[in-house]
PADO-902775 format. One line per 3 residues: for each residue x negated, y negated, z of C-alpha. Coordinates in steps of 0.05 Angstrom, whole numbers. Layout:
X Y Z  ... .
***
This chain:
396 -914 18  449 -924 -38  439 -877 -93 .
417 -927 -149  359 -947 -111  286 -927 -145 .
260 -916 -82  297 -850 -55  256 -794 -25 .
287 -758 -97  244 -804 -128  174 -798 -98 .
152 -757 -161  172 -813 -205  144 -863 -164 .
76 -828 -158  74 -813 -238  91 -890 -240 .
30 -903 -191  -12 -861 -238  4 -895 -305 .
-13 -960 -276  -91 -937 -253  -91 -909 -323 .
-64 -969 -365  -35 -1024 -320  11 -1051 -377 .
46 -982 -389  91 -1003 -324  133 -1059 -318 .
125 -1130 -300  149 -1120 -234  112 -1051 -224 .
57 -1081 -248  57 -1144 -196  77 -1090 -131 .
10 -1055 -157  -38 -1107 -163  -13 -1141 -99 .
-46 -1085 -68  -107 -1090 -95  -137 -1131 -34 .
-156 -1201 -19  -193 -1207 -80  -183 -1190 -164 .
-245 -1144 -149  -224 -1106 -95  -213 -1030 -90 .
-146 -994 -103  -128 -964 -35  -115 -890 -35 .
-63 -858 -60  -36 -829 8  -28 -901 35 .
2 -915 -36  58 -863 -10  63 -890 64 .
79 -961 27  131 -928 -13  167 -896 55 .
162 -965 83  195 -997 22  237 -940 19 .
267 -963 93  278 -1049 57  305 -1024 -12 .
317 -1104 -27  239 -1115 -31  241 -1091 -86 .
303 -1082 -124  333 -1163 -120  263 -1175 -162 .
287 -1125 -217  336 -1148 -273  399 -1105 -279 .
371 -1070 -355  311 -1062 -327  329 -1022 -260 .
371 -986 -312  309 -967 -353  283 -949 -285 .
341 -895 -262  330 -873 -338  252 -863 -327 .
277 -825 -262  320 -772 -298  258 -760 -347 .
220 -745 -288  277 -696 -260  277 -670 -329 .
203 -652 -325  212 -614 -257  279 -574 -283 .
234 -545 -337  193 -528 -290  229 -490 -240 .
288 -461 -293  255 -462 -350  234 -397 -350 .
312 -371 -345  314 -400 -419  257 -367 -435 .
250 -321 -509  216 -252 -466  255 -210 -501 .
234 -173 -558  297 -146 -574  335 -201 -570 .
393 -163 -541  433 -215 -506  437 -291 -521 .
391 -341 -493  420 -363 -415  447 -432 -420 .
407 -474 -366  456 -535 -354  396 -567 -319 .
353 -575 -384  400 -602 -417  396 -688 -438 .
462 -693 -416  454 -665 -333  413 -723 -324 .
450 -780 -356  413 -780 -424  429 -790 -496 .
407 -769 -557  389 -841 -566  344 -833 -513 .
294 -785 -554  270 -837 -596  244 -875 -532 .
178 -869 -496  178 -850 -420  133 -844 -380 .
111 -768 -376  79 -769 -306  33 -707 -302 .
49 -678 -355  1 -675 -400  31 -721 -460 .
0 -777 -502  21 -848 -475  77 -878 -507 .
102 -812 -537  172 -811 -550  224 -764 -505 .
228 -723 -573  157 -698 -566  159 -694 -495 .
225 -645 -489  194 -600 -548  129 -598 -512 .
169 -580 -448  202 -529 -492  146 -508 -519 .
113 -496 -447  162 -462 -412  216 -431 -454 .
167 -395 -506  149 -321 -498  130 -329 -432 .
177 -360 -368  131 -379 -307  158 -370 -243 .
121 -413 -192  152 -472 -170  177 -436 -106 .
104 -431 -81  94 -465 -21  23 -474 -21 .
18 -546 -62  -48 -528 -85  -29 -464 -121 .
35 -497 -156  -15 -551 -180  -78 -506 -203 .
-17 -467 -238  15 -525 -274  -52 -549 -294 .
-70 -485 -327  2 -473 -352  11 -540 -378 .
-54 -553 -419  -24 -495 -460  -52 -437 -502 .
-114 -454 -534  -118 -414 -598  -159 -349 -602 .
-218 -340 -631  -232 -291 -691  -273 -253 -653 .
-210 -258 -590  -153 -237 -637  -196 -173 -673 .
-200 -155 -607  -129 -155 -588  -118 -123 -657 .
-170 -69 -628  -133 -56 -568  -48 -50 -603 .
-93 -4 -655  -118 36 -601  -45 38 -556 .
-7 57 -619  -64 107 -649  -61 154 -595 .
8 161 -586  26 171 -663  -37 218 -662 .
-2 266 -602  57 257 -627  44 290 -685 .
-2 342 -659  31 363 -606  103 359 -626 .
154 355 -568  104 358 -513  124 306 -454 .
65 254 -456  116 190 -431  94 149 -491 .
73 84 -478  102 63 -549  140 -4 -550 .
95 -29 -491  38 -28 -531  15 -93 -504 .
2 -66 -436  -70 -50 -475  -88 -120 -486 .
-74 -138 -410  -118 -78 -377  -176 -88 -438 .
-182 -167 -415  -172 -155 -346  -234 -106 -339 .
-271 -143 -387  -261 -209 -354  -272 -181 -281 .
-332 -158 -299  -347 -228 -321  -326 -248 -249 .
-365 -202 -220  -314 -160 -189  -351 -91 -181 .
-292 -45 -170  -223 -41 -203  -178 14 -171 .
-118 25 -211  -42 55 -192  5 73 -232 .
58 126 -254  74 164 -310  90 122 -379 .
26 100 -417  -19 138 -367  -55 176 -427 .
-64 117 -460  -100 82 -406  -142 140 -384 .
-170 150 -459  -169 77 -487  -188 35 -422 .
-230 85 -382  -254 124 -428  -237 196 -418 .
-255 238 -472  -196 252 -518  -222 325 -532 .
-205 331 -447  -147 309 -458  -119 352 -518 .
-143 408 -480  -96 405 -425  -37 399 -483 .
-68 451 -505  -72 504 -434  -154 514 -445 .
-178 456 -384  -206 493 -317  -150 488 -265 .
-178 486 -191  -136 498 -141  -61 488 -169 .
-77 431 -210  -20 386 -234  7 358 -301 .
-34 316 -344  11 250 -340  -10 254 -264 .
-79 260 -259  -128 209 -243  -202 188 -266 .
-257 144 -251  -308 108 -293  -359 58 -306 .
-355 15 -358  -416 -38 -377  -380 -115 -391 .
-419 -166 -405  -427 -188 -322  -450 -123 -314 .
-433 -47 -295  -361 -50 -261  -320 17 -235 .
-252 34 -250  -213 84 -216  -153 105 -234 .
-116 135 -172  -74 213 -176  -3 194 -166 .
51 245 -161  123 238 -191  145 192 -130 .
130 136 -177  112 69 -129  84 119 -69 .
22 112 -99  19 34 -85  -6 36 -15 .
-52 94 -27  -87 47 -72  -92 -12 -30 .
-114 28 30  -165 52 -19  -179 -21 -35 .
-190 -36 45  -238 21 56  -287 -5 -12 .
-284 -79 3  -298 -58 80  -365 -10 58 .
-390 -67 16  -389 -120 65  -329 -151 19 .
-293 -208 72  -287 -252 13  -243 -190 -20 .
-271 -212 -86  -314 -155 -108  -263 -98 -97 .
-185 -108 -134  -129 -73 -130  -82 -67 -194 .
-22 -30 -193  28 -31 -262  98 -7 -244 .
163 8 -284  222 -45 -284  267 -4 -251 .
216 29 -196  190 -43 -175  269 -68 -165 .
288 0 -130  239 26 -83  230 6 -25 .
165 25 -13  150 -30 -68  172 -80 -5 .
147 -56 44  77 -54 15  88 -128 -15 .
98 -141 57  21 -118 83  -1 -153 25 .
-23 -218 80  -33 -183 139  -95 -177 188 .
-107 -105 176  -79 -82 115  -98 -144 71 .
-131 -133 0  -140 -204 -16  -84 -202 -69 .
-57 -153 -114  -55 -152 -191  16 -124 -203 .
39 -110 -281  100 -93 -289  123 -49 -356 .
191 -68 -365  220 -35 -415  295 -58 -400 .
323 14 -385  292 56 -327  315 117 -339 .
382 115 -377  404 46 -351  406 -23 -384 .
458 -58 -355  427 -96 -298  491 -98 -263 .
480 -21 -256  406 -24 -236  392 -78 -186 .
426 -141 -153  374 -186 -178  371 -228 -241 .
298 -208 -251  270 -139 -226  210 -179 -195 .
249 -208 -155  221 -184 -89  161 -205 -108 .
176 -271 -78  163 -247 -8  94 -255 -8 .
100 -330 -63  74 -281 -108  78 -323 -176 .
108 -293 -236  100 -288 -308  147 -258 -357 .
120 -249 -422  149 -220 -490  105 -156 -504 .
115 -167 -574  67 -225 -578  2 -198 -550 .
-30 -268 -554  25 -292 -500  5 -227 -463 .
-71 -235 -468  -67 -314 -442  -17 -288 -376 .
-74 -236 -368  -125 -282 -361  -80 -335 -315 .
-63 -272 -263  -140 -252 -250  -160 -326 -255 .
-99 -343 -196  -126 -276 -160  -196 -292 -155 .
-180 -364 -142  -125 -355 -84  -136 -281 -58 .
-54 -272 -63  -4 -225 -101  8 -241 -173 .
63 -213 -226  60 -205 -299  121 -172 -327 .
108 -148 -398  181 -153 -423  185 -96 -478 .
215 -40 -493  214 38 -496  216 75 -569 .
235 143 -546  272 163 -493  246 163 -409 .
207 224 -447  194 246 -525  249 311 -508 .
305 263 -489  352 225 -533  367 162 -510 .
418 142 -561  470 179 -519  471 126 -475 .
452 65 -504  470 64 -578  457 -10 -593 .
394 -15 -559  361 42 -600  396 26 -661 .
358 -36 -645  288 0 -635  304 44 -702 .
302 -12 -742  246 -51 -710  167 -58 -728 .
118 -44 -684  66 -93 -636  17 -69 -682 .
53 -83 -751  88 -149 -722  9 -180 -706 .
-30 -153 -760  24 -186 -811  8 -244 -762 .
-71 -241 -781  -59 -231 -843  -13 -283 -868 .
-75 -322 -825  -127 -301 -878  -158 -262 -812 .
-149 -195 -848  -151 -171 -915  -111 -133 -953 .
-109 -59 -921  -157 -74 -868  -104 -61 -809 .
-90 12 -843  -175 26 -850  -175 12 -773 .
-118 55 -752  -152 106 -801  -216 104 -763 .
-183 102 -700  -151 171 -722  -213 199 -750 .
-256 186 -679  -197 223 -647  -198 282 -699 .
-269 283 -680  -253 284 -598  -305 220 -587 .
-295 166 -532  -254 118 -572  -256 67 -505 .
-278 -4 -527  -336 -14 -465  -379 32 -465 .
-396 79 -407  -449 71 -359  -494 115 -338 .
-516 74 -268  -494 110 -204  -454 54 -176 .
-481 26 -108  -445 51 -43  -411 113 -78 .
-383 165 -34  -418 234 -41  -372 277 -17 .
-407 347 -40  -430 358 34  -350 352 57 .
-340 413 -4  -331 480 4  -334 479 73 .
-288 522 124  -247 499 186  -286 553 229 .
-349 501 225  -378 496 292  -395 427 320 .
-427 404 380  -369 359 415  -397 366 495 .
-433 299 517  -475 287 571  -448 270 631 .
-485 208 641  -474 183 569  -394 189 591 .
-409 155 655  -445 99 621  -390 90 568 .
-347 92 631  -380 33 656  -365 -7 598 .
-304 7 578  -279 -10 649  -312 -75 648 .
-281 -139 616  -316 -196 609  -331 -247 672 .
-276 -290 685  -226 -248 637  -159 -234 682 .
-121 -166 667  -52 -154 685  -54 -124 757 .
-25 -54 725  -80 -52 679  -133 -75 726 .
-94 -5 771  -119 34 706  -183 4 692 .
-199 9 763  -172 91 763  -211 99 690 .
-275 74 733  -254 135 788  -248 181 728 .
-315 172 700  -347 171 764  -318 240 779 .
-268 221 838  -202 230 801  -190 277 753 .
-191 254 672  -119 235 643  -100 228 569 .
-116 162 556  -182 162 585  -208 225 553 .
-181 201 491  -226 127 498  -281 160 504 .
-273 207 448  -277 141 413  -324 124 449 .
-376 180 431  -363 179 369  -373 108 357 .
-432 107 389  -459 168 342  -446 123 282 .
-374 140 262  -327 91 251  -251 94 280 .
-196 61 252  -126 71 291  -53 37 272 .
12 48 291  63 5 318  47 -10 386 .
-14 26 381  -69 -18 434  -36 -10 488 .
2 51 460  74 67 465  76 99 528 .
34 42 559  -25 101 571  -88 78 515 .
-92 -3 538  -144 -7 480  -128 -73 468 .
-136 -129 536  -95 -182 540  -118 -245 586 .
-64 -270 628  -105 -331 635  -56 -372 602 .
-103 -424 591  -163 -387 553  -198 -405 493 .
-164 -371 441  -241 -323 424  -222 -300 505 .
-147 -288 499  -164 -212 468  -215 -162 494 .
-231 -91 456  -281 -61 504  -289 -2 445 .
-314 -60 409  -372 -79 458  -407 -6 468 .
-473 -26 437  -511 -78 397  -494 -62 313 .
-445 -6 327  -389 16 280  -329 -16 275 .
-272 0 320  -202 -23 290  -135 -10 329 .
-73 -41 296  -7 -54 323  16 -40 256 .
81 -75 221  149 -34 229  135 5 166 .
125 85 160  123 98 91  70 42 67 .
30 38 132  16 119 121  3 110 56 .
-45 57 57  -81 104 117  -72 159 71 .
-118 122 2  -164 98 70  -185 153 87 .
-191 189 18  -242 138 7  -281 138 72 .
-292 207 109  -344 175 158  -291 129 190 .
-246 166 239  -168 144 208  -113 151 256 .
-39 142 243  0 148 305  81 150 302 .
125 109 354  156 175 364  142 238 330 .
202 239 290  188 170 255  147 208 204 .
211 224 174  208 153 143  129 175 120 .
154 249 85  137 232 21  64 213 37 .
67 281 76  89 324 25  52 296 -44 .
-13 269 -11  -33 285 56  -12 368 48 .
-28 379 -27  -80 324 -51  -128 378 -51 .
-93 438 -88  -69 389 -142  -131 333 -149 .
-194 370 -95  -175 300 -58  -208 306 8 .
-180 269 72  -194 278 140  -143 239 166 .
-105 244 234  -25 245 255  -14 237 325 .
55 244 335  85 240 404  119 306 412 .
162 335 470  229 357 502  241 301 562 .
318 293 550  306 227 511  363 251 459 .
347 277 377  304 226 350  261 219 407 .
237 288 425  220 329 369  156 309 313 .
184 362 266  140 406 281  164 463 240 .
161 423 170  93 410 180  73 496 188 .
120 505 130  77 448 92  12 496 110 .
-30 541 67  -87 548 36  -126 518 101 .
-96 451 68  -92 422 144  -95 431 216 .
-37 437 269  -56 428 341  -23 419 404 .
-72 409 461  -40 416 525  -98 373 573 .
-147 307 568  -200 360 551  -181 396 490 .
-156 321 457  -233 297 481  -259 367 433 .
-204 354 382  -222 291 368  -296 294 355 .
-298 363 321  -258 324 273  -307 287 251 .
-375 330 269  -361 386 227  -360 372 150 .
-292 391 146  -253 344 121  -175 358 124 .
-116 325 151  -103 342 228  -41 337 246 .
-29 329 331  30 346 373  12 287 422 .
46 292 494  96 232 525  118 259 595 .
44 296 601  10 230 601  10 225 666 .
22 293 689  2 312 758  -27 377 724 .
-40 360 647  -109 332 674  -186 355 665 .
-248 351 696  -302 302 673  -347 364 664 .
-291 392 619  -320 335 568  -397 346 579 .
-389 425 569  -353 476 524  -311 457 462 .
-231 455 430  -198 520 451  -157 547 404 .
-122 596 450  -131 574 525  -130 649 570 .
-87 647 638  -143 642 685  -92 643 747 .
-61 706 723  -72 773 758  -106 828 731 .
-82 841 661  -77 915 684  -25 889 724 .
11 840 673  70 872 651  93 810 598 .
57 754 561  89 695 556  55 646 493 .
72 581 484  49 515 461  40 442 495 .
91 419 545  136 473 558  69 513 583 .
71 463 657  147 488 659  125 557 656 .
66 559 700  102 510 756  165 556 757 .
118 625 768  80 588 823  145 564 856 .
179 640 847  112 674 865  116 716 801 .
50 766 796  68 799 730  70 746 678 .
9 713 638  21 657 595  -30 644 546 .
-26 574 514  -33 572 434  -67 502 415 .
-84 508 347  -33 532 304  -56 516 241 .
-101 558 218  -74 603 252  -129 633 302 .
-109 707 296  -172 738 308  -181 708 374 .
-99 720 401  -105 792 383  -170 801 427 .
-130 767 475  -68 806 476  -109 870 472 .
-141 853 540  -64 857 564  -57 918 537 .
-22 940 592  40 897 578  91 920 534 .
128 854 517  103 788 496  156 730 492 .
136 666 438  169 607 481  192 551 448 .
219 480 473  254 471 394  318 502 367 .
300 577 343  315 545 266  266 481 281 .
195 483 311  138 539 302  159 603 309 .
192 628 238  129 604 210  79 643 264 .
130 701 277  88 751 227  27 725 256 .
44 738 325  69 809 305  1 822 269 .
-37 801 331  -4 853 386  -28 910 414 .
-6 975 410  50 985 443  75 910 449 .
143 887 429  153 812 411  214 763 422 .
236 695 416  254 651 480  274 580 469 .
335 540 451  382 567 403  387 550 330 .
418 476 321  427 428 270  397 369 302 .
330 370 341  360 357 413  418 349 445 .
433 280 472  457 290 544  407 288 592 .
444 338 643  451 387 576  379 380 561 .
359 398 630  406 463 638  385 484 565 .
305 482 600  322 514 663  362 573 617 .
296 575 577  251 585 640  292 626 668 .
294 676 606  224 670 601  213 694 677 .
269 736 679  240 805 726  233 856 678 .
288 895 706  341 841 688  311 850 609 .
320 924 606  394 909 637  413 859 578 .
386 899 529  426 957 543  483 926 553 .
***
């Protein structure tokens, strides 16, 4: 194909616009046009048009003979034709660039970019061209409009106050429901529309003048200057109500937060200037005002609709995965598989979205199996300066901070926050693209910040011509209600009465929210007051019946007919069907199914994830069957047996999750907050990958409690154990977790066999105690000649927190206690059995967490006898538990009883990475431990 030919692939857009004009008006095309067209009418003048997808299969064959076509067209006329082309290619710049020539910015700090695509010139056009008519293809234009009209209108669309971002969609049928929408323009507002924009910027700019001048340097992270952020949230609830979305659940950080919690959901201003004020009840420690969270039910006019507004700490975008695993766990209780009734909105800073990473990496569950939300709302303040930084060079390597928002064809729209009109039609095109489409969607609210990051700091210092800028510049509020008024929508002083009664409703400490609160309980609330007040010393039931564990046996051992397992899983299947029969003893894995097992069957629900988590890591939990019938319909290729227990059972959910830390634990984290009758389980690879997770760890799953009384019963497994696999795969941290403790916050266990993992499990969800658990799971112990239990273990007794040496002698014969905790205790007990030592106990500690004091000291007082008792560690003296137990232990001895530290020596990594190193650092640390008494009193004295 040459390149003046009309019928290049480049041109298919013109040549279906073309197609289009002729079914509308067959003499807006050409002669020749016209005579292609009609000759494919059909045999006869009253024949059918074919379709327009054979239409296109004629053009690729004509496409292939160029001369069909092109010897029938005069020379001008094929020149009017490549003309008509660059029209087109006009049309589809504007639509993909326009937006980078777009008037967002409020401040007009920097001159307009200079698109060389939009310009006449790029595409062989004159200005003699603009007095011509084209045709405008699908662009909405009136035939026989002249390119004049048609580049202003294109101008008009999409280089205005807002810049679209969509055209990189790959789904056809989003880009067109988007150009539709975008390109039949802004319909103008009603009266009744713009008062209540007016309402909202009087409302955003009342309460911050208001505590600004009542409580006069206090940090409050204005939302001043982003005022329009008031007019999105008001006509997104309003208009989800509409939709009948049921549930809004709302993150976001500090800047405007006061503003949204007394204007959209409607907490009581005389709350709020009591905590400026020191006089609101603190439980626990409580936590800043610009942090906390709320929840409310507003009435709109589709009915009662809940928004939550989700406790976020200073780690800014952390709190986006808490909210959408709070999301998952709504939409799931409600039946929700449409994810319609249940949204997620999250509003970020410009400088947070562009530079956390936990902003990707929660983008990136967005369209996932388990972790999907149907589509996030996602508003974006942008106030052009993060903290202290403007320059964009400085701040990100992006031309837009949204940038990444492109990894889940999340459209975007950037609108200037100084016309609220703009704002309030972007509003309404995000929740309409949301409901329609179930995907991500971006509106970034360019604007700008009046004060500095808060109202203590000067931000002059750094950026002198931007605030000199801000100094001299009216605000949202003035800038539109000049607009209404040069309208004739307001009169004279009307704009100053409203901000007057705005003030006075404030002075008076009344709900100055716009919807007013309901009073209807909403359907399938949480009530968590049984899960309050209650104490980890809660006794629960956890034995089951031997024959209900042989009968879950049965069927967890027993894929479908026909369903072919890989011959080492069929080994444990067929070894899981021993266990449960009683003729091998219990291992991990199995004991640890049928915790799920019970459980599920007692009407809990169990939802596990972690990468690699159905068959597990270690290749020990096989939750997940795989056919290796390579030739199976694709509803046979996957077989949970947890899944097929019993007719309407709870849902069992194991996820072999993405390779994420921070977002996956997050998102577990906000689903288990809002469920505490499903069983949530976050296991690490290794142990040590929570590293990637700490923040989730330190500001939600340790403290959501003390600071918000945020109750989660979640569980950490994390694989934890000295094997000679090198530092990152041996220790789970351990010691930052006891350090994390107080205040019963959480639990710490290590269970050393099948059995106490079995009790664990279900006292964690039997008792009404709901607090995180964290587990020390085992690797090498999985399958353990003697980390194994008895199926009677499971149908009797209950978790141990301090298992006694039942193979000891006497205790009046014990001259040393040896207490440890999970692995190290089979090094211990195999090396006394192989040395025939008659003089040592070692008591196993399995719960460290709260500590179980009471029940070591009885212990250690029936060992009165022996005058030494030796903590033994597998960790570096500096890492693991003992500097946080040390005074415990001490407390717990018995008269007479010295204690001391065995274990590796303090190091600045967890483990060493030679395996030969690792093994003579063990045998040094059993041999210390076992050392004959004799040898001790020698050392000492020397």
């Amino acid at each position: 194909m040459d390149a003046s030919s009309s019928l290049g692939f480049g041109s298919a857009a013109f040549v279906e616009a073309l197609y289009e004009d002729f079914l509308a008006d067959s003499a807006s095309v050409s002669p020749e046009w016209r005579r292609e067209f009609e000759s494919w009418r059909g045999p006869t003048a009253d024949s059918a048009l074919i379709t327009h997808s054979a239409v296109q299969q004629r053009f690729r064959d004509l496409a292939l003979k160029p001369t069909v076509l092109r010897t029938a067209i005069p020379a001008a006329d094929l020149a009017g034709l490549q003309k008509q082309n660059a029209v087109q290619q006009l049309i589809n710049e504007y639509r993909q660039r326009g937006h980078l020539a777009a008037r967002t910015d409020p401040l007009e700090l920097e001159q307009l970019a200079d698109v060389p695509t939009l310009h006449l010139d790029y595409h062989g056009l004159t200005a003699a061209d603009l007095e011509v008519s084209f045709a405008a293809g699908d662009f909405p234009l009136p035939s026989g409009a002249p390119l004049r009209d048609l580049q202003a209108a294109l101008e008009a669309t999409y280089c205005g106050s807002i810049g679209f971002e969509y055209a990189y969609l790959s789904d056809s049928e989003q880009v067109n429901w988007l150009r539709q929408r975008i390109e039949a323009g802004r319909a103008a507002l009603e009266t009744a529309e713009q008062r209540q924009v007016l309402a909202a910027l009087t409302a955003a700019d009342g309460l911050e003048r208001y505590l600004h001048r009542r409580y006069v340097g206090q940090k409050r992270f204005s939302l001043e200057g982003g005022d329009s952020l008031l007019v999105v949230l008001d006509e997104m609830v309003r208009r989800a109500g509409a939709a009948d979305v049921k549930e809004l659940v709302i993150g976001m950080a500090h800047r405007g937060r006061l503003n949204v919690l007394v204007n959209i959901l409607g907490k009581q201003p005389r709350e709020l200037f009591d905590e400026f004020e020191g006089k609101s009840t603190v439980v626990g420690s409580g936590d800043v005002k610009y942090h906390l969270g709320f929840s409310a039910d507003l009435v709109t006019s589709g009915g009662p609709i809940h928004l939550t507004l989700a406790f976020n700490p200073s780690h800014l975008e952390i709190i986006n995965p808490v909210v959408e695993g709070s999301v998952r766990a709504r939409q799931e209780r409600r039946g929700d598989q449409a994810r319609q009734q249940v949204l997620p909105l999250l509003i970020h800073g410009d400088a947070a979205f562009a530079g956390q990473g936990v902003v990707m990496e929660t983008l990136n569950l967005a369209k996932t199996r388990s972790y999907s939300t149907g589509g996030s709302l996602h508003i974006v303040i942008n106030n052009q300066i993060g903290f202290t930084t403007s320059n964009p060079a400085d701040a990100r390597s992006t031309f837009y901070c949204t940038e990444i928002a492109r990894l889940t064809q999340a459209p975007v729209f950037h609108v200037n926050g100084d016309d609220p009109e703009a704002v309030l039609f972007v509003a309404r095109l995000a929740l309409d693209f949301r409901l329609a489409f179930g995907s991500d969607v971006v509106v970034d609210i360019v604007c700008y910040r009046r004060h500095g990051h808060n109202e203590a700091d000067e931000p002059a210092i750094t950026q002198p011509r931007m605030y000199a800028k801000i100094a001299s510049k009216a605000t949202v509020l003035d800038l539109y209600a000049k607009r209404l008024h040069s309208a004739g929508l307001l009169a004279d002083g009307e704009a100053q009465a409203l901000a007057e009664a705005y003030q006075q409703a404030l002075d008076r400490g009344q709900s100055v929210a716009p919807l007013p609160m309901s009073d209807q309980r909403p359907l399938l609330a949480i009530d968590w007051a049984p899960y309050m007040g209650t104490v980890w010393t809660e006794p629960a039931q956890t034995a089951v019946p031997i024959e209900t564990l042989r009968s879950l046996g049965d069927k967890l051992c027993s894929p479908p007919a026909g369903f072919k397992v890989h011959p080492r899983v069929a080994k444990m299947l067929d070894d899981r069907r021993k266990m449960t029969a009683g003729e091998l003893p219990l291992d991990w894995g199995c004991a640890e199914t049928l915790a799920y097992a019970t459980l599920l069957t007692e009407g809990y629900r169990v939802r596990l994830s972690g990468q690699d988590s159905g068959r597990g890591t270690f290749s020990h939990r096989h939750a997940v069957l795989h056919n290796q019938d390579l030739e199976a319909e694709p509803d046979l290729q996957r077989y949970v047996p947890l899944q097929h227990l019993q007719p309407g059972q709870p849902r069992f959910l194991v996820i072999d999750s993405l390779l994420s830390e921070e977002a996956v634990l997050g998102f577990e984290y906000g689903y288990a907050s809002a469920d505490p009758e499903t069983m949530v389980i976050w296991e690490a690879q290794f142990g040590d990958f929570a590293n990637g997770a700490q923040v989730v760890i330190d500001q939600f799953i340790s403290s959501s409690e003390s600071k918000w009384q945020r109750l989660c019963g979640m569980v950490l497994f994390l694989p934890h154990g000295y094997e000679g696999q090198g530092p990152e795969h041996s220790s789970a941290r351990l010691e930052r977790y006891m350090q994390l403790c107080a205040e019963q916050n959480m639990q710490v266990c290590v269970p050393s066999t099948p059995a106490q993992m079995f009790h664990m499990l279900r006292r964690q969800m039997l008792r009404c105690y709901r607090r995180p658990l964290v587990v020390m799971t085992p690797k090498s112990l999985l399958r353990h000649r003697l980390s194994v239990s008895a199926l009677e273990e499971l149908a009797a007794g209950e978790f141990q927190l301090i298992i006694s040496d039942l193979s000891a002698p006497p205790p009046r014969t014990v001259r040393r206690v040896l207490l440890c905790s999970g692995k190290v205790y089979f090094d211990l007990f195999t090396a006394r059995q192989e040395r025939g030592i008659e003089d040592i106990a070692i008591v196993r500690v399995e719960q460290l967490y709260p500590f179980p004091k009471a029940q070591l000291t009885a212990e250690l007082a029936a060992y009165a006898a022996a005058d030494e008792v030796i903590w033994v560690q597998e960790e570096p003296q500096n890492q693991g538990a003992w500097y946080q137990i040390r005074h415990k232990l001490q407390d717990a001895l018995a008269a007479g009883q010295s204690l001391r530290y065995v274990g590796r020596a303090r190091s600045a990594s967890p483990a060493v990475g030679s395996y030969v190193l690792h093994q003579a650092q063990q045998q040094a640390m059993v041999d210390a431990a076992l050392a004959p008494a004799s040898a001790v009193r020698k050392r000492k004295s020397a």
